[in-house]
N, C-alpha and C positions, 0 to 999 in steps of 0.2 A: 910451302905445302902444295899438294897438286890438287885440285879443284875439282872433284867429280864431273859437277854439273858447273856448267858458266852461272855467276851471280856477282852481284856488288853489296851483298848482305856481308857482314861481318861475322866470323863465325865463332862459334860461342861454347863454351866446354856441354859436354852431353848430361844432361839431369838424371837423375835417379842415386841408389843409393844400395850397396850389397848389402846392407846390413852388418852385423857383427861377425868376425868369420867363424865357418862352422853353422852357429845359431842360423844365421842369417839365410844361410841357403836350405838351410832344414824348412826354418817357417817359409819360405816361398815354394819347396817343392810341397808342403804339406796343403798348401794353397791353391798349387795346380792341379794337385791329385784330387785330391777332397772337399775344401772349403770352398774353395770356388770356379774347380773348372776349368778348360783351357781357354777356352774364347776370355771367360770374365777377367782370369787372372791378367792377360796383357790389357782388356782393354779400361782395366780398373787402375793399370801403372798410367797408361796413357792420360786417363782422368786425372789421376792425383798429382804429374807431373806438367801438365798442361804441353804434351809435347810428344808426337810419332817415333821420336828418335827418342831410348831410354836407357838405363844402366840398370839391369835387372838381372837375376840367376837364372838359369834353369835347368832342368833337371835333366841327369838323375841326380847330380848336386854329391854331398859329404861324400868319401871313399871313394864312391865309382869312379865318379869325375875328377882330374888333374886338378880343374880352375872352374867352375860354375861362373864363373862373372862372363855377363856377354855387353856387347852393345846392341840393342835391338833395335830391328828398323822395320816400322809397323804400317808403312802407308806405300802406296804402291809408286811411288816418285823415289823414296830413299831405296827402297828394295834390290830394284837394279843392278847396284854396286857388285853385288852378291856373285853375276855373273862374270863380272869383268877379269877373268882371269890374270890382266895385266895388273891389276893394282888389289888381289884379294888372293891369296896360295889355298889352294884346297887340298893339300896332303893330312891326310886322314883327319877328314870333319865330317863325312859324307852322314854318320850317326850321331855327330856332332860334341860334345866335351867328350865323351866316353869314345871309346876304341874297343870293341867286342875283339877277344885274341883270336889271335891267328891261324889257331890250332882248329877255330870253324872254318876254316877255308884253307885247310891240307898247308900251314906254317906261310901261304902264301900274300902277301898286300894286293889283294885284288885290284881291277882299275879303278872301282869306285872310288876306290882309297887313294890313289894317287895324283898329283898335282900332273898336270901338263908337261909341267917341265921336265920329269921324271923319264929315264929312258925307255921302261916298258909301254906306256901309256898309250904311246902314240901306235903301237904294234898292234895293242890289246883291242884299241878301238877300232882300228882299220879291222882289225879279224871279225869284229861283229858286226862293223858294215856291212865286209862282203859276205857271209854268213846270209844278212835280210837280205842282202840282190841275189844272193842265187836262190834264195826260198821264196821268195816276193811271190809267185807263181802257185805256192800249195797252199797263201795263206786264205783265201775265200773259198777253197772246196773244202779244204780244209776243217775250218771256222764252224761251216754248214753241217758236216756231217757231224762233226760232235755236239754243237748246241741243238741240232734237231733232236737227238737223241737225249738230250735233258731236256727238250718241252716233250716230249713223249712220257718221259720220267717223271715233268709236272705235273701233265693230265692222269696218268697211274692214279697217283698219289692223291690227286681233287674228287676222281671218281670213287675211290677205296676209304680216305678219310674226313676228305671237304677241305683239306687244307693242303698244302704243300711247302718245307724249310728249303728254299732255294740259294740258300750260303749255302748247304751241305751237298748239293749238286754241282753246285757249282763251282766247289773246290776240286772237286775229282775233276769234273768236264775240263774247267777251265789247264791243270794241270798236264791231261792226256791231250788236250788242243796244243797248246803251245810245244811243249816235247815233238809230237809229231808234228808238229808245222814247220819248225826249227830242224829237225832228225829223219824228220820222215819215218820215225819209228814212235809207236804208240807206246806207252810205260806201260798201261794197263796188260799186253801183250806181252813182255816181255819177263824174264826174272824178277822184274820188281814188283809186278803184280799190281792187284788192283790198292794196295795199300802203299801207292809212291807218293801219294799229293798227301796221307797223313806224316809218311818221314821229312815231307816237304816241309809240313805243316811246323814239326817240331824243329826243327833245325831255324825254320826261322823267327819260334819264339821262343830262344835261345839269345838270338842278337837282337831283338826290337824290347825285351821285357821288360826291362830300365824306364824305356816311354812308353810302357803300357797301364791300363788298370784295369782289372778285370773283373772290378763291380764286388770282391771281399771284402770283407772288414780292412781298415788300416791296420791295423797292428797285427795281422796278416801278410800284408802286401808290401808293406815298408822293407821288413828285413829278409821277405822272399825273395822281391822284383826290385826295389829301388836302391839297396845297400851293400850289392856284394855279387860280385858276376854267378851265375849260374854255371858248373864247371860244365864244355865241354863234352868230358864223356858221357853225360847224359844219350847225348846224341850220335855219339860217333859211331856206332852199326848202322844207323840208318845214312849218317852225312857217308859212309862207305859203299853203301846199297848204292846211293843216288850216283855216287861217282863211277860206280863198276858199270852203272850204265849207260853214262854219259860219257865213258871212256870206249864204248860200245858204237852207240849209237852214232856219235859225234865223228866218228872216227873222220871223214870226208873234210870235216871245219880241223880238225885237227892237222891232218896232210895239208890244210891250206896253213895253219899257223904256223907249221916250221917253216914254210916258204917266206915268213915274215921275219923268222929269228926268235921266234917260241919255240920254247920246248913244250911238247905233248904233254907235258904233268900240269906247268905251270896253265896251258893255254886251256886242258880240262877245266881247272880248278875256275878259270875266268869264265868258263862258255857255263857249268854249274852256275854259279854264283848271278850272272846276268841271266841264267832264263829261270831261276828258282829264287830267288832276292826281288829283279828288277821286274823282268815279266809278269811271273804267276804272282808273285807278292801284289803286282800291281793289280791284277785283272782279279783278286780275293775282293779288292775294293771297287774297283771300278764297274764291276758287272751289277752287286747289290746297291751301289750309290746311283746309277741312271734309274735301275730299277724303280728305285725307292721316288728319286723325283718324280718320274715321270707318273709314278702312279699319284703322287700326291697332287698333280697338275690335273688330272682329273680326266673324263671323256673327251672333253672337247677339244684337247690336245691330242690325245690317243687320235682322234680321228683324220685329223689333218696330218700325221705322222702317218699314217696308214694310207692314205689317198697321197702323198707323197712317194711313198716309198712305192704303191704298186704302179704306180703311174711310169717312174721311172726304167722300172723291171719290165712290164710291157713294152714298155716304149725298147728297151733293149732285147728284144725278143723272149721274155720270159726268164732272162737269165742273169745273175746276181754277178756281176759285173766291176772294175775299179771304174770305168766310166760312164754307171750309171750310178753307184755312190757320190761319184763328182758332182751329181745334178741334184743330189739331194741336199739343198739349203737348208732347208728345216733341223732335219735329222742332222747334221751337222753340226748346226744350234746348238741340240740339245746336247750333244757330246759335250761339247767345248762347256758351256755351262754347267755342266756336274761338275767338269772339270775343274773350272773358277771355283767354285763353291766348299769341293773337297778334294782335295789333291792328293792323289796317292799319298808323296810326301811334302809334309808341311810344314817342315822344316828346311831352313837352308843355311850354311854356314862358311865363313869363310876369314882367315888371316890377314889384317891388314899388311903389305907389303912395303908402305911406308906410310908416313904420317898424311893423310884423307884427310880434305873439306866435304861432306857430305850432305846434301840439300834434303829437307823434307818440302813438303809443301809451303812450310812457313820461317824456315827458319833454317842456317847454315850451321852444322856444327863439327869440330875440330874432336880428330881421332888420331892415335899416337900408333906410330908404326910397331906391330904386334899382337895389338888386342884383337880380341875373337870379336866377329860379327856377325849377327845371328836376323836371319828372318824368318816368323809365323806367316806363312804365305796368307792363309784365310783373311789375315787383317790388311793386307795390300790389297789382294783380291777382291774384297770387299770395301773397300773404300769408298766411301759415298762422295769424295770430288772426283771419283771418277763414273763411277757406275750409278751414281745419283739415289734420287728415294729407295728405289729396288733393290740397293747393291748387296744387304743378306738376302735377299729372297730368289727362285730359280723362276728365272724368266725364258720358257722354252725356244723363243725367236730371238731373243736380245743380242744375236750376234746376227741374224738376217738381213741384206740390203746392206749397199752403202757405208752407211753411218755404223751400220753393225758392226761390218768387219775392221772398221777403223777402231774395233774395244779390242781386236784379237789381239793388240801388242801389250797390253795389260792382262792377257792370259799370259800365266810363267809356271804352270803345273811342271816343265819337262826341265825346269834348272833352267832357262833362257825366255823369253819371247817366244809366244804362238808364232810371230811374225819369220823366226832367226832360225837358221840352221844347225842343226849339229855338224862337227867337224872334229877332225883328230884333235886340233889345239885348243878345243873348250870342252865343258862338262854337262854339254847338253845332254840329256839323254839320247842314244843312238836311236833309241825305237820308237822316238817320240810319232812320227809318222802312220807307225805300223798300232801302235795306242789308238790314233783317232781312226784308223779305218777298222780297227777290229768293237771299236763302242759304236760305229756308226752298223756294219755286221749285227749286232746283238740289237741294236733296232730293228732294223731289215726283218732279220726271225721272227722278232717277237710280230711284227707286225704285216707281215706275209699270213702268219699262222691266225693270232687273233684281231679282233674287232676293238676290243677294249679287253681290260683283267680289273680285277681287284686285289688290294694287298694290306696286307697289316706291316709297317714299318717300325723297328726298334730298333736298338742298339749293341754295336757287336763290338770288339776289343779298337778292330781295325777300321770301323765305318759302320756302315748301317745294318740291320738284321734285316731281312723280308721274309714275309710266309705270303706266300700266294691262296687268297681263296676262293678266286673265281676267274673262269676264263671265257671270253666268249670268243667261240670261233667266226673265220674270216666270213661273210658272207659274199666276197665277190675278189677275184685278182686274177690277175696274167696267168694263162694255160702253164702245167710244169712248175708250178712255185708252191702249192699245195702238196 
């Protein structure tokens, strides 16, 4: 067998148990959904099995799923593997037992979906490389002009009702930002009007609904969401809206795809997919997840977030800069931290390629070439032999200094290492870069414009809810940033 990790432990068959088939994966997804949650439900197998590494289902399990049996690797030592594209195939896992059809993505297997190895893959992903390097340049005026325009849209809303739902802002903004940052062309402007980030909206709770709950009754939500794909044409005027204009818009990344050996249909359907899937999908979470931290961190973070951030914008003549982001350690922090804590995606998966010695922190255990292997990122990420007493809790500096950034390699939000590159022949996220500078952006804003906020925090399908109900403006910063 090949060794993941160097060790002279002896390796030992993986614990846990499917249950009865069928039965079995019924009572565990009924467990993850309802009885107990997702954090509880893995860290309840971990307990009973005395062991990170487990043989556990999960969902959406009966029907949808081919095989619900995974091997799980719950600590952030085993987790790794995940990455290794040499000894793990990731041809269609990216949503993990299930495979949402093809028919949502114009009959095409998008890159998500493809292994390395695969001949498109390596095309698809160079075309969204250079897609970021020729855009690299709109993404900060960019950024500015649309989120200024949703804290404008907060304060409406504080002064008119006391409150303000800033998921519901922020799915438009964030939709019209990224399109235009990528196209240079605003959705809201075009034929697809101001109602693109809701066709967005549905098309991608189409392929997520499997791993979703939406707070209904179970015997609701079982034979809605968890037992039977949703067809398709539900969606398809709108997934045709999106394409008519990102067959439009795109046109420029497109005349670079055939230069790769895409075709214009196929290279649409990819350049769609990664900035309505990967992007906007991501930035639905990531905008109300900092939010949400950072408000529950309290003032006296607000403040030092603010005295950082204007410090550095002065210091660059008043202007919102990639190198004076660079200077902002703090704000940084805090990025990378939401990140740890909740991760876009929280799932990772992948085929073993032959038979694997896999090391947890305690213990070596022997995996047979084939079986699926499954990680809950939150429970690596959270691992207390790494990230100590704190490791659920959001420590706004805990990546600051030194010793900080030596945690950054246990940040794996992007499918790799904070530390590691994306690259044609791995599955790192391509935008992973363009993520941290646009959450470290959506600091900046927030805290150029106010002093501190207040916020009431709940829960939303995909991450956190926020309503904003208080804002206090800036009372001091660099000439021009007001």
């Amino acid at each position: 067998m090949a060794s993941v990790l160097s060790g002279s432990m002896a390796a030992r068959p993986v614990p846990g148990s499917y249950g009865l088939p069928v039965l079995g994966a019924l009572r565990d997804r009924l467990d993850y959904f309802y009885f107990q949650g997702q954090d509880k439900y893995f860290e309840s197998r971990v307990e009973r099995h005395g062991s990170t590494v487990v043989r556990i289902n999960v969902p959406p399990g009966p029907l949808m799923a081919k095989d619900p049996r995974v091997v799980a690797l719950l600590d952030a030592k085993s987790f790794p593997v995940l990455f290794d594209v040499d000894k793990v195939e990731k041809r269609d896992v990216f949503t993990g037992t299930y495979v949402p059809s093809a028919s949502l993505t114009g009959g095409y297997r998008v890159c998500a979906y493809l292994d390395p190895s695969e001949p498109n893959h390596a095309a698809v992903k160079q075309l969204l490389f250079s897609l970021l390097l020729s855009r690299k340049d709109a993404v900060v005026p960019t950024f500015r002009s649309n989120f200024s325009s949703l804290f404008a849209a907060v304060e409406t809303q504080l002064a008119n009702a006391g409150k303000s739902d800033f998921n519901k802002l922020n799915d438009a903004t964030s939709f019209d930002f990224i399109c235009e940052a990528y196209f240079g062309v605003r959705p809201s402007a075009t034929e697809l009007g101001a109602g693109g980030a809701g066709r967005a909206a549905k098309w991608l709770f189409l392929q997520l609904a499997p791993l979703l709950t939406l707070g209904l009754p179970m015997f609701i939500e079982e034979p809605l969401l968890h037992t039977f794909h949703l067809p398709s044409i539900l969606v398809s005027s709108d997934y045709k809206a999106l394409y008519k204009y990102f067959s439009t818009a795109a046109s420029e990344a497109l005349d670079m795809a055939e230069t790769l050996g895409l075709s214009r249909e196929e290279a649409c359907h990819n350049l769609l997919f990664a900035t309505v899937f990967n992007s906007y999908g991501g930035f639905k979470k990531l905008f109300p997840g900092i939010l949400a931290d950072v408000s529950k961190a309290g003032e006296k973070l607000h403040r030092r977030l603010a005295a950082e951030i204007r410090a550095a914008v002065a210091e660059a003549g008043g202007e919102v800069t990639v190198a004076a982001l660079e200077k902002m350690e703090l704000t940084s922090s805090v990025v990378w931290e939401a990140l740890r804590l909740d991760p876009p995606v929280k799932f990772q998966y992948g085929r073993a390629k032959d038979d694997l010695e896999i090391e947890s922190h305690d213990a070596v255990f022997a995996v047979s070439k084939g079986e699926m292997l499954f990680g809950y990122q939150p429970c690596a990420t959270k691992d207390a032999r790494v990230f100590g007493a704190t490791a659920g809790e959001f420590v706004g500096d805990r990546f600051v200094g030194d010793e900080g950034r030596k945690l950054l390699q246990y940040v794996y939000w992007s499918n790799g290492r904070e530390t590691e590159t994306p690259s044609v022949g791995n599955k790192q996220c391509p935008g992973k870069n363009l993520v941290v500078l646009v959450g470290r952006l959506f600091l900046v804003e927030l805290f150029l414009r106010y002093d501190t906020f207040t916020a009431e925090v709940g829960k939303d399908p995909l991450g956190a809810k926020v309503t904003l109900t208080g804002v206090t403006k800036a009372t001091s910063g660099p000439a021009g940033t007001q």
